[in-house]
C-alpha positions as CSV (number, residue, x, y, z in Angstrom):
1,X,0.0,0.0,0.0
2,X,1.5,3.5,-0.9
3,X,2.4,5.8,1.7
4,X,0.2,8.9,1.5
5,X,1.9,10.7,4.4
6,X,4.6,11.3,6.9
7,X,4.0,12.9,10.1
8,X,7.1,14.8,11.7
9,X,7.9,16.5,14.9
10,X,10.2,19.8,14.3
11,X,12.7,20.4,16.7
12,X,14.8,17.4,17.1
13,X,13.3,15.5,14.4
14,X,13.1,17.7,10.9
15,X,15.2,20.8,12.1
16,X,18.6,20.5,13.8
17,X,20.6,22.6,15.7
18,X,19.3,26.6,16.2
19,X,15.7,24.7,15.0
20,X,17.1,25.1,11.5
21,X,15.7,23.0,8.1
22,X,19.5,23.4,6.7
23,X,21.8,22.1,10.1
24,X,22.2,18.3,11.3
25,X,22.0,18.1,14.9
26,X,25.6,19.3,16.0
27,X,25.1,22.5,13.6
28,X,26.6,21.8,10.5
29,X,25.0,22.8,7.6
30,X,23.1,19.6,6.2
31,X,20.8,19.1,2.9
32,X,19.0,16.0,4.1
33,X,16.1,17.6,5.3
34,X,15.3,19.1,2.3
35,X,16.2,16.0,0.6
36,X,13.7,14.3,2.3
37,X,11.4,16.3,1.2
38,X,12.0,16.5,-2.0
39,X,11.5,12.8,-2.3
40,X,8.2,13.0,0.0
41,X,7.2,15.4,-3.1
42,X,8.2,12.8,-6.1
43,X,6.4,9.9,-4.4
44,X,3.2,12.0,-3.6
45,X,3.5,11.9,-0.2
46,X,2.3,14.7,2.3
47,X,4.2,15.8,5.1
48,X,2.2,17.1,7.8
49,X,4.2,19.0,10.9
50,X,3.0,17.5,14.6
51,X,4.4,20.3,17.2
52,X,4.2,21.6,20.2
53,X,4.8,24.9,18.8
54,X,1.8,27.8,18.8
55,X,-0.5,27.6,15.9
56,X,0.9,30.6,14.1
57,X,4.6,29.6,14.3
58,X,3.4,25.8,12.9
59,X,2.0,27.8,10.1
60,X,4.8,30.0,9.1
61,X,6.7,26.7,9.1
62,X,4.5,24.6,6.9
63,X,4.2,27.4,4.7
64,X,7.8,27.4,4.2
65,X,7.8,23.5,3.2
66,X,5.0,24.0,0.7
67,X,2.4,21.9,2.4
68,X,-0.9,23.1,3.7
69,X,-1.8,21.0,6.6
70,X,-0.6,20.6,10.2
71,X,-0.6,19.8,13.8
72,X,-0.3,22.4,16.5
73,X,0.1,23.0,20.1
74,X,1.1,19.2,20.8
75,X,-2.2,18.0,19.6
76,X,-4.9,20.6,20.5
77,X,-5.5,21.4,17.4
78,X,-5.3,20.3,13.5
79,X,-5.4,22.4,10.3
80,X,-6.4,20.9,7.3
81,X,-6.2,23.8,3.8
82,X,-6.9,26.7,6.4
83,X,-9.5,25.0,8.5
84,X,-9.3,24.3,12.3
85,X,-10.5,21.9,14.6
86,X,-9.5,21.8,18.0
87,X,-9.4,18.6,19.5
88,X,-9.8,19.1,23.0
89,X,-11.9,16.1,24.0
90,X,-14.4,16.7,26.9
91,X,-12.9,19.6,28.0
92,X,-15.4,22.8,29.3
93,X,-14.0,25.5,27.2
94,X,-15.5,28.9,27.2
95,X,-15.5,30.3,23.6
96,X,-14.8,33.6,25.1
97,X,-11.6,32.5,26.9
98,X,-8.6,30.6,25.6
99,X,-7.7,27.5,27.4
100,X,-4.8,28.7,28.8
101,X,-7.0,32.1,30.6
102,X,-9.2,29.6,31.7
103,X,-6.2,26.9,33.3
104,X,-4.2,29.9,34.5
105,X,-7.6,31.4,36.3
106,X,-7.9,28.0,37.9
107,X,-4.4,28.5,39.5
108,X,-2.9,25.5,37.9
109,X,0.3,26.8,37.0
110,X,1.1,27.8,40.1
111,X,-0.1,25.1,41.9
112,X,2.5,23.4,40.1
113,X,5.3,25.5,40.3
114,X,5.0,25.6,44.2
115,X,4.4,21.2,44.1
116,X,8.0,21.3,42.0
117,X,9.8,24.0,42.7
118,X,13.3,24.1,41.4
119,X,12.2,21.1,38.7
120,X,9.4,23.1,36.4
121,X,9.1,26.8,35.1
122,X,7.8,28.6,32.5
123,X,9.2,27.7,29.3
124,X,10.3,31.4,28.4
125,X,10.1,32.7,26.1
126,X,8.2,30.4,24.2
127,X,5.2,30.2,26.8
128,X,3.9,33.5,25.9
129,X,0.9,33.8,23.4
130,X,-0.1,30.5,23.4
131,X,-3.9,28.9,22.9
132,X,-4.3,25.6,24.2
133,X,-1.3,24.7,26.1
134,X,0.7,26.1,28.8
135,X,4.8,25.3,27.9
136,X,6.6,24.3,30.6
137,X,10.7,23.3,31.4
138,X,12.5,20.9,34.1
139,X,12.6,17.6,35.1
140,X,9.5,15.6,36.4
141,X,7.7,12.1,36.7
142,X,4.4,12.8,34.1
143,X,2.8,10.2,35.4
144,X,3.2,11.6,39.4
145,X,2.1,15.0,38.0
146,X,-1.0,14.0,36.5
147,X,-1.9,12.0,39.7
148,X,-1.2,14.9,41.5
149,X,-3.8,17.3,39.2
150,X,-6.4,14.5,39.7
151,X,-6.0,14.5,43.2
152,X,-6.2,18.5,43.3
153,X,-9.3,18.4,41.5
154,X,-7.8,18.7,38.0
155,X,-8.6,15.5,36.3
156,X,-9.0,17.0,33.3
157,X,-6.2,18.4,32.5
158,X,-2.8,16.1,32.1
159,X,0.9,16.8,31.3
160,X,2.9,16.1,28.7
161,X,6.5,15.3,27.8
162,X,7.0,16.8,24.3
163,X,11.3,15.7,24.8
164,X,14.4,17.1,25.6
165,X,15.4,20.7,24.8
166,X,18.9,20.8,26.6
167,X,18.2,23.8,28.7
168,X,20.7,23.6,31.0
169,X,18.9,24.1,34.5
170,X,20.3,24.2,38.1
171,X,20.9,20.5,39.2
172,X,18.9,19.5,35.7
173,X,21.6,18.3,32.6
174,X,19.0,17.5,29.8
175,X,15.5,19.7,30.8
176,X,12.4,19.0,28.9
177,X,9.7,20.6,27.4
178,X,6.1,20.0,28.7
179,X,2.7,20.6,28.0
180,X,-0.2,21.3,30.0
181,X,-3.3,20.3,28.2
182,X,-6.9,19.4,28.1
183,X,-6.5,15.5,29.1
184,X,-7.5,14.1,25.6
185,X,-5.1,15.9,24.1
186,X,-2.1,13.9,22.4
187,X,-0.1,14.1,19.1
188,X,-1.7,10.9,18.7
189,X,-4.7,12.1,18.6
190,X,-4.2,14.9,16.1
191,X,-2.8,12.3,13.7
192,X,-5.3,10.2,13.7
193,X,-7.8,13.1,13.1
194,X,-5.7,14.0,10.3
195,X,-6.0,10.7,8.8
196,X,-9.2,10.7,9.1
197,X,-10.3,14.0,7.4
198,X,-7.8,12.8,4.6
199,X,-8.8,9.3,4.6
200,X,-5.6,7.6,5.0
201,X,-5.6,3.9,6.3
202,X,-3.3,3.3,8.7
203,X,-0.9,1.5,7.2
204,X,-0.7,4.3,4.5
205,X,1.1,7.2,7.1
206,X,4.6,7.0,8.6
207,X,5.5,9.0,11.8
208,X,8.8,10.9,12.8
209,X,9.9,12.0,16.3
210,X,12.3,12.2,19.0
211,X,9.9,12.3,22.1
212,X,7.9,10.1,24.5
213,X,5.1,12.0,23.3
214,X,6.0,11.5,19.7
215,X,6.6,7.5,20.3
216,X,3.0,7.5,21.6
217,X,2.0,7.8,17.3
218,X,3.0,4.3,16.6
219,X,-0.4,3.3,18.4
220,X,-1.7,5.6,15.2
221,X,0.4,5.0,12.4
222,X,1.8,2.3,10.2
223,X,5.4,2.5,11.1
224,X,6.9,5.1,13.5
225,X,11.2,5.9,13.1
226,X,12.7,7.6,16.2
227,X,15.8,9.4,15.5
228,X,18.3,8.7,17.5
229,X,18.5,11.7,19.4
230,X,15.9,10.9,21.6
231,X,16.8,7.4,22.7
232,X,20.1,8.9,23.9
233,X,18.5,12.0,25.8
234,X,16.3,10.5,27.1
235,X,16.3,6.6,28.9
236,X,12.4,6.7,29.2
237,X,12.0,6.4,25.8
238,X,14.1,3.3,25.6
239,X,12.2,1.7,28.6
240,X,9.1,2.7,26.5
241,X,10.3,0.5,23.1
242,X,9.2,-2.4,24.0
243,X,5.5,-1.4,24.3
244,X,5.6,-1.3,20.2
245,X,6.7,-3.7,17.2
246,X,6.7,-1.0,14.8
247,X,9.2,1.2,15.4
248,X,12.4,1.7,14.0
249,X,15.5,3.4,15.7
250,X,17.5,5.2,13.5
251,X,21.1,5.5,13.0
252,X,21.0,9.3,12.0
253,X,20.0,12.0,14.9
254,X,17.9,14.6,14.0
255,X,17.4,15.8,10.3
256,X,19.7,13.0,8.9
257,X,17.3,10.1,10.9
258,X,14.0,12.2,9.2
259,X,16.2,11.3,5.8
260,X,16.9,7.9,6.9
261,X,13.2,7.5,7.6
262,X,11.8,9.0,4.5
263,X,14.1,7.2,1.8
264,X,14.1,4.1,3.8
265,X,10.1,4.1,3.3
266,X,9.9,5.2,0.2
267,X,12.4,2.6,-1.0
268,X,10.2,-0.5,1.0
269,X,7.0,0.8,-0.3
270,X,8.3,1.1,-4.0
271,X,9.7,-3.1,-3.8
């Protein structure tokens, strides 16, 4: 069955270092990204973005690669040729108030910043101006934080872990970026809507990422590659491997594992 689409995180995964399409991960200039995409174009294959970046910066990005679709905000919301649905689940959002007014009114952030103090902050600057999702930095356990908001009267709301970032913190080496969302929110889930609008099978879409978060796809997708780069920031997402039979490693980090991953595809599919 032909792929009809690859679904790709950015930072980490498509752009290296200084988030850019034209460096490999230690900063070199590098001509694999665009590569890749160039041969996602030949075959007839989308590539949709799946970030945790705002909506507006997602755009400017997709824009730039030609392609009209994407994911935004770690999964609150997809855009499919200018349209937007958010996808936040069962959540009680007031259409007068974004989702982050309304989880910031609730004294959320705070209430989690005083829990683990020292080990989560604001994600500045990147925090500001943002719809759906408060961004946060640090080290934490996800799965004691969302036990914690459940416990605090915030069951529907969960945290995220979108990867490592390698802000340096005190007493932190490899910091990570997290999302505060509506509980049904999950890049999962934004792929899957994807394919639905589109009507891609499943075995039809490929996924690319460096994250716990972004592993979480290969419930969702044919076959999911993880760049190396994650694996070795990040031991959790080796303990989670096992959980899935279709997911490859691969031997390039960053933009040169989104090549290997792409080619590699296409070159199976085309046997």
């Amino acid at each position: 069955m032909a792929i009809r689409c690859f679904y790709t995180d950015l930072d980490g995964t498509l752009l290296g270092r200084g988030a850019s399409l034209f460096t490999d991960f230690e900063g070199n200039f590098s001509l694999s990204q665009a590569r890749a995409l160039q041969a996602c174009d030949r075959a007839g294959a989308e590539v949709v973005l799946m970030s945790g970046r705002r909506r507006a910066q997602v755009h400017e990005d997709a824009r730039l690669i030609g392609q009209p679709s994407y994911i935004f905000e770690a999964g609150s919301g997809v855009v499919v040729d200018g349209e937007i649905t958010l996808l936040l689940g069962d959540f009680d959002a007031d259409p007068s108030r974004t989702v982050v007014e309304q989880v910031t009114e609730r004294g959320v952030p705070d209430l989690l910043f005083e829990r683990y103090e020292g080990r989560l902050e604001f994600h500045e600057p990147w925090h500001l101006d943002r719809e759906t999702s408060h961004l946060f930095r640090g080290e934490v356990d996800t799965e004691e934080v969302n036990a914690f908001l459940a416990e605090s009267g915030h069951g529907d709301l969960r945290l995220l872990d979108n990867g490592a970032i390698g802000h340096r913190m005190p007493g932190i080496e490899y910091s990570h970026a997290y999302h505060l969302v509506p509980k049904a929110v999950s890049k999962a889930a934004g792929v899957e809507a994807h394919a639905r609008i589109m009507g891609y099978d499943r075995e039809q879409t490929v996924a690319v990422g460096d994250s716990l978060e972004d592993l979480d796809v290969a419930r969702v997708v044919g076959h999911f590659f993880l760049v190396a780069n994650g694996p070795e920031r990040d031991p959790g997402i080796r303990e989670a491997l096992s959980r899935f039979d279709n997911v490859t490693v691969t031997e390039g980090r960053a933009g040169e594992g989104f090549y290997e991953a792409v080619v590699g595809s296409l070159m199976t599919d085309g046997a």
